[in-house]
Structure formats: C-alpha cells, structure tokens
N, C-alpha and C positions, 0 to 999 in steps of 0.2 A: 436473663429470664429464661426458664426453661421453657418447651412447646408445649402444648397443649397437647393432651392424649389425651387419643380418639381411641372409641372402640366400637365394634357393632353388639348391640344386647339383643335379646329375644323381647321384643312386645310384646305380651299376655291376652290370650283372651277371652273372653266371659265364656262363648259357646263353639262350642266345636263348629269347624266351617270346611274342612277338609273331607272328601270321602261321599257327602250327599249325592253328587250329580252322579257318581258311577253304582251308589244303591240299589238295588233291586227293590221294587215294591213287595216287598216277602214281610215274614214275622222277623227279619235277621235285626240284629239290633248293635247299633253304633256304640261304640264302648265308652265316649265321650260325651255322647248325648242316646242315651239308653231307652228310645222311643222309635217305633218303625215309622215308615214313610209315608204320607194322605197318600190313597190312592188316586191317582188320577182323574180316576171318572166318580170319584164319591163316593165309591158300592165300599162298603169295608167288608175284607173276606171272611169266612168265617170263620181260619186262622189266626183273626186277630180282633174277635167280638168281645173279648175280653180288655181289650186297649181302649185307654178313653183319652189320651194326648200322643198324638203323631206331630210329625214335622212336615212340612211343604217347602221342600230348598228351594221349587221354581219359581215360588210367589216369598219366599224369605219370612215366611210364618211360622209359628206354631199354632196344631191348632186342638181344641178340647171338644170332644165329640163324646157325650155322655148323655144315657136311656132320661128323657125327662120324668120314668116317674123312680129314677135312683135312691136311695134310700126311703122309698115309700114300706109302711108296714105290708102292704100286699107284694111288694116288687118279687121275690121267690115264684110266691104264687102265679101269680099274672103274666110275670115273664119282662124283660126289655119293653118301653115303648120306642117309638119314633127317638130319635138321638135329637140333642140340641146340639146344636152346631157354632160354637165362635173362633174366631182366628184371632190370634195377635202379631203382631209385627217383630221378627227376630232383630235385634239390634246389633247386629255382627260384619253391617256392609261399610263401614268405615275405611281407609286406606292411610295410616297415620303416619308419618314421618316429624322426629323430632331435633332440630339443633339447638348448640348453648355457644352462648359465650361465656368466657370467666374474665371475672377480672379481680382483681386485689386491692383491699387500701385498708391500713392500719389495724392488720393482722384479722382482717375478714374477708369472703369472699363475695360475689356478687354470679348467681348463675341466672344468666336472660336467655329466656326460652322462647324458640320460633316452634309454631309448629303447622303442619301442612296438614290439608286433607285434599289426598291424589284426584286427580281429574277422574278417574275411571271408578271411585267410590260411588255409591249407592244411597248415602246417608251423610250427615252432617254431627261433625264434632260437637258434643256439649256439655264434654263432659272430662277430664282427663285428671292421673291421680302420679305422683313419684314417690317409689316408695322410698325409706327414709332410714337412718338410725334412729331409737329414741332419745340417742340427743342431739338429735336437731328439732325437739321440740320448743325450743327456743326462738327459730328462725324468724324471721319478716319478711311475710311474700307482699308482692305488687303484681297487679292486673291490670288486666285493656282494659278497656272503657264498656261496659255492660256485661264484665266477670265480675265472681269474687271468687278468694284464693284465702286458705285456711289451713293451718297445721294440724291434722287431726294423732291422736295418740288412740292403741286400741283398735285399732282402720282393720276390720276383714275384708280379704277382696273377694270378689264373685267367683271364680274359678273351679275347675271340674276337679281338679287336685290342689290339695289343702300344702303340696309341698313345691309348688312352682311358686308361688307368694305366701311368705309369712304373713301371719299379722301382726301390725305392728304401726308403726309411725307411719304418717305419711304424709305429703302437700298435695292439698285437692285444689282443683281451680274448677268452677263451675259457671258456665252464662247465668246470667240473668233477665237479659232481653232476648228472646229469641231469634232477633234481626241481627246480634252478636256471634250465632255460630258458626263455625265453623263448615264454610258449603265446601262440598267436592271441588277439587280443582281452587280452594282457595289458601290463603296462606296468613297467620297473625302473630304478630309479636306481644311486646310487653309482660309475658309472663317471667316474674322476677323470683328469687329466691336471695336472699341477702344470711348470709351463717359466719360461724368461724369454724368450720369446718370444711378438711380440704378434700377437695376434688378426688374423686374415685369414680367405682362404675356400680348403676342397677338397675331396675326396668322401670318404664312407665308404663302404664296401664290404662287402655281405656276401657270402660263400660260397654259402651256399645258395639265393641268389638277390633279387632285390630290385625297387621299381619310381622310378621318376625323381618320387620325391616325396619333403619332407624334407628340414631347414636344419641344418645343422652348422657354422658359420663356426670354423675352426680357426688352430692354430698355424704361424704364417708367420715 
C-alpha cells in the first residue's frame, strides 16, 4: 500500500486581512478590499466625504456611513445631512487547519476530515466548503452531529479574484445548532466524504475567513 501524500494548499479567503494594521487613515485604498480606513476618532476628512463604506481592522468591522437624507429629491440642494452610521462584523478571524484520513474498500475512497479552529482565532467555524471536480457530484458526505453536508454543483465562492476558485463542484458542511461550531482552540471530526475517485490535492475554503495554512489532499 502506497503512503499517503501530503501536501500544504493555500486556504482561501473571503476578505482581505493582510496590510490593515500598517494602513494609514488616508483616502489610499487596499487593492483587495478597495475601501479606506474608519477614522479613529469618527470625524471623516474631508478627503474622503465622498466614501460611504470604510473598514475598522481594530474592531474587525466594516462599516456604512451614509448622508441620511441620500437619495432624497432635494439632497444636491440641501447638501449631506448628519451620516447614519452602522457596522458589521468582518468574518475573517477564523484560524483553520484541516486533516484527512483515506481509506479504501471496493474501489472507492472514504476521506474523514478533522478540522481545528487555532486557540488564537477570533471567531468560530461554521461554515466550511472543498472544492471539487464535477464529478464528484455523485459523492456521499457524512457529518457530526448538529452539521449537514451537501454536494453542491455550480458553488461560487466569495473571493476578491474570480481566478484563485473556480466555480464549480463543491462539498459544503454547514452547522446547524449553533452550540455545534466550531470555537477557537477547538477541534471536530466526523466530516466524511465517500467517492470513487482518487486522492489528489485542492483547497478548502472557509467563509468567514481563513489563513494559508493547512493539508487537505482531496478528491481528484
């Protein structure tokens, strides 16, 4: 029986997370997420009154800061008023690492997936996607206990470049009880993948964000 090859892939991820913290609060603008920085003290300058979504890396938001009377018939007229102001939560503090086992029996394969979310994360797993050939459309996934897992055909992924992930096949495992996800510093098995197809290398992807660390050799 031959070994098992290993390899390191790049994890994918949804938003840019490299480059914030040494940002200047200027109009300069992130080539991966093309939005300048909240100012720190909430004054927006007036190089950048034209902006109506910045990023906040210290608080891991984005946020939408737009004239509440925007699109009013007088707004030319009358000018900007008071900005409304909301944030949402960046989903990009994840820490993911993934392993498999394979095994064999009567010319199909069985890949069982561990997957970690690092002590030093921010957020919790809840979401994670392989991408696929389409024919492994066929396949039969198995899940823990409060997932479900599905072969999706057609799968876009969220990504800044349309050429790091095709679109195309993919196995999605997603919680269903929120008490099920995946916390920082913790660790779950049972994600299964059963195919006839053998063993190769390609990424996994999570949603909420991820970092270029982490061996998944999948179904090719």
């Amino acid at each position: 029986m031959r070994p098992t090859k290993w390899t390191l892939v790049l994890i994918l991820i949804a938003t840019a997370v490299v480059g914030f913290a040494q940002q200047r609060e200027t109009a300069s603008l992130n080539p991966e997420f093309p939005v300048p920085v909240w100012p720190a003290n909430g004054v927006i300058p007036a190089e950048l009154k034209s902006h109506y979504v910045f990023v906040d890396p210290a608080k891991n938001e984005y946020v939408v800061a737009y004239p509440e009377n925007l699109g009013s018939p007088n707004f030319e007229k009358d000018g900007p008023k008071d900005r409304q102001v909301s944030r949402y939560k960046l989903q990009r503090d994840v820490e993911p690492a993934v392993n498999v086992a394979i095994t064999a029996a009567a010319g199909r394969y069985k890949y069982a997936y561990t997957v970690l979310d690092a002590p030093k994360a921010k957020q919790s797993i809840d979401q994670w996607a392989l991408v696929v050939p389409d024919a492994a459309a066929g396949s039969a996934t198995k899940q823990p206990t409060g997932w479900f897992g599905v072969v999706q055909k057609g799968r876009k992924f969220a990504v800044g470049n349309l050429d790091w992930i095709k679109a195309g096949t993919a196995v999605v495992f997603s919680y269903e009880k929120p008490s099920e996800q995946i916390l920082p510093g913790s660790i779950k098995g049972g994600f299964e993948v059963e195919s006839d197809l053998k063993p190769g290398y390609t990424v996994a992807f999570f949603p909420p964000g991820a970092v270029d660390r982490g061996c998944c050799p999948d179904l090719r």
